[in-house]
Each structure stands twice: as C-alpha cells, then as structure tokens.
Backbone bond lengths (Angstrom), bond angles and torsions (degrees), N, CA, C in turn:
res aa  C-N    CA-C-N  psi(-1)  N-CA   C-N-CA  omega(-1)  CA-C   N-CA-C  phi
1 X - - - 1.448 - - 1.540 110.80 -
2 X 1.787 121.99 -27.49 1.037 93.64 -162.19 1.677 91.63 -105.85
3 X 1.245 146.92 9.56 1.390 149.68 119.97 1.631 118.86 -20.39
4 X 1.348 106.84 -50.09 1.785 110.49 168.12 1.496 112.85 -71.00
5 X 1.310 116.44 -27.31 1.333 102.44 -161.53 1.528 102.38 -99.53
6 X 1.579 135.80 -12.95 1.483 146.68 171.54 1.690 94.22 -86.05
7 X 1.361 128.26 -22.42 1.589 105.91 151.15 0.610 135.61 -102.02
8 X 1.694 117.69 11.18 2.065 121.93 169.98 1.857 83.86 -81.06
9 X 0.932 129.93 -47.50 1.659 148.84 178.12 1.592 99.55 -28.08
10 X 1.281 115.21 -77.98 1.123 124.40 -165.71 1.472 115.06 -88.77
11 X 0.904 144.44 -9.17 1.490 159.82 103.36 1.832 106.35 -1.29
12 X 0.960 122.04 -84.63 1.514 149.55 167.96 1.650 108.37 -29.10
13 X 1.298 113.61 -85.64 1.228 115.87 146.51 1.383 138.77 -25.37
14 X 1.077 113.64 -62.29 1.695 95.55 157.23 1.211 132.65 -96.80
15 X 1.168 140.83 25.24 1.454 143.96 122.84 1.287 95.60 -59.90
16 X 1.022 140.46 -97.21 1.862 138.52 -153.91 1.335 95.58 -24.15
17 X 1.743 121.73 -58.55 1.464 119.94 -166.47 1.674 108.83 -60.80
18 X 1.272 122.91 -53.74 1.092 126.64 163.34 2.099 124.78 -26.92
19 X 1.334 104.60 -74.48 0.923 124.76 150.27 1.999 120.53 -23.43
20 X 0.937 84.16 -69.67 1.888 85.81 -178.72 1.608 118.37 -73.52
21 X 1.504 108.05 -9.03 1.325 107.31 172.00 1.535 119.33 -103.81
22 X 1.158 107.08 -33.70 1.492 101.08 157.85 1.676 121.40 -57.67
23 X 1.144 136.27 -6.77 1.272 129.18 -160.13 1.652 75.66 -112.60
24 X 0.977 163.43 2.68 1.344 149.85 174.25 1.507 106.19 -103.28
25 X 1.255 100.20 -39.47 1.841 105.31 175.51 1.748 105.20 -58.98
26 X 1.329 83.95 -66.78 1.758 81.97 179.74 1.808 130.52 -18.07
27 X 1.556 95.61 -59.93 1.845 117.00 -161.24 1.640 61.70 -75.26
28 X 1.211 130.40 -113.29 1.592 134.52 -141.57 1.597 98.53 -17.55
29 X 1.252 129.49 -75.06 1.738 124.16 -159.78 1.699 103.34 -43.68
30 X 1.549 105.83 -37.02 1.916 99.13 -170.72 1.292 85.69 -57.78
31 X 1.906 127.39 -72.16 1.032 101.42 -147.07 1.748 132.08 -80.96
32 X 1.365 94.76 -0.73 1.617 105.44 173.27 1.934 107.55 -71.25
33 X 1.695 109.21 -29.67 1.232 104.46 -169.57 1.649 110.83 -81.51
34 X 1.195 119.22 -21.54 1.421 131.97 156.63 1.943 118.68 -34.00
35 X 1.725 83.61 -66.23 1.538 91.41 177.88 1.464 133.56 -65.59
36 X 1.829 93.30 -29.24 1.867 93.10 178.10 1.648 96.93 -78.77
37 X 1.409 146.48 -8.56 0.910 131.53 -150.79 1.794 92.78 -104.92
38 X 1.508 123.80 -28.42 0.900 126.55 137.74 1.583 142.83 -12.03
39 X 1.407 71.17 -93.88 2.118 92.81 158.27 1.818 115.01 -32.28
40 X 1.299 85.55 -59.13 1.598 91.60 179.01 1.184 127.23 -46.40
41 X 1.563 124.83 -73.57 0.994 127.22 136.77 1.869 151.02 -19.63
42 X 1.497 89.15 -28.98 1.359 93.78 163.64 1.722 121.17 -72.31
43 X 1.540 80.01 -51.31 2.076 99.11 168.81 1.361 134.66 -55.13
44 X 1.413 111.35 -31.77 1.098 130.00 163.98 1.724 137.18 -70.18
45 X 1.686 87.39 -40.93 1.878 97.40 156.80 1.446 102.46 -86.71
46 X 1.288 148.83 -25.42 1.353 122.72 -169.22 1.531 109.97 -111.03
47 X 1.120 113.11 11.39 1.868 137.72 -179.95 2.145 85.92 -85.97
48 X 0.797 116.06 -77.12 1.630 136.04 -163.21 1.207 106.18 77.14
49 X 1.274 141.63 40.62 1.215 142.03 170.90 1.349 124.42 93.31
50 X 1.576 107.95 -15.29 2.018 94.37 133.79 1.314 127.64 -51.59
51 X 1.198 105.99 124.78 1.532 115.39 159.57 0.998 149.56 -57.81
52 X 1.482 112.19 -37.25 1.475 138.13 144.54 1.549 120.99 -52.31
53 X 1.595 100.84 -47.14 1.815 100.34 -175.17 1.228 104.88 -78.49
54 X 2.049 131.40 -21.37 1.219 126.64 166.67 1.589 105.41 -58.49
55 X 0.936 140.26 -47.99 1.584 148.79 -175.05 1.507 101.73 -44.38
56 X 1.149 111.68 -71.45 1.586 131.96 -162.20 1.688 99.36 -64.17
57 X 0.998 122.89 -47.44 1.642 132.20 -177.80 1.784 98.54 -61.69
58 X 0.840 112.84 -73.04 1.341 147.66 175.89 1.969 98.50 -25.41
59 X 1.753 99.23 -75.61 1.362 109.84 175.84 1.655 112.80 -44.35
60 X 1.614 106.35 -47.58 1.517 95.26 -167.55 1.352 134.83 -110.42
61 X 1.395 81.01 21.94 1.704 114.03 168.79 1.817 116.04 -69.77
62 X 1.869 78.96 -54.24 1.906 91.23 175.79 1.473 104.72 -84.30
63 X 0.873 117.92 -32.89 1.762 110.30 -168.74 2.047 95.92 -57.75
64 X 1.293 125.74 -38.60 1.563 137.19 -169.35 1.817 108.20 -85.41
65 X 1.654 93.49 -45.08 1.709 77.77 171.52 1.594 118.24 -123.28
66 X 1.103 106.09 8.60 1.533 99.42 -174.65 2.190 109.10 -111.09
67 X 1.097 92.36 -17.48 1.439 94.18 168.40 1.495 117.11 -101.49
C-alpha cells in the first residue's frame, strides 16, 4: 500500500510541475513572437532590399527591444 501511495505522490507532482511550466513558456513565446515579427518588419522596410542592411536593422531592432 505504501508503494501505491509514493506513486499516486510522484505521479501528482510531476504533472503539477509539468503543468506550471508550460503555462510560463506559453505567455513568453506570444510575447517574444510579437517582437521578432516586429524586428522583421522593421528590417525589412528600412533594409529596402539590401540584405545585409535587412540583417543589421533587423539585428538591432531585437537586440534594443526584444531582449
């Protein structure tokens, strides 16, 4: 009995842990995916079709608001 009840235990426990860390990943990726999509866009209109100046725009767009 007390073999069943240290794996209803540990069972329990890591679901909850499981559980509570995914819900933190989640909110962070929306709002991180907001900002690179940002970034992108920023680099891309102020790049004008350099590739390099899209990079560089792009890079220090997120490096200022996304980190």
């Amino acid at each position: 009995m007390k073999k069943v009840m240290l794996v209803a235990a540990m069972v329990f426990a890591t679901s909850s842990i499981v559980n509570a860390s995914t819900g933190v990943n989640k909110n962070t990726n929306k709002e991180s995916d907001c900002c690179i999509c940002d970034a992108w866009d920023y680099g891309t209109k102020k790049g004008e079709g350099n590739e390099a100046m899209e990079y560089a725009y792009t890079d220090a767009y997120y490096e200022e608001h996304c980190e």
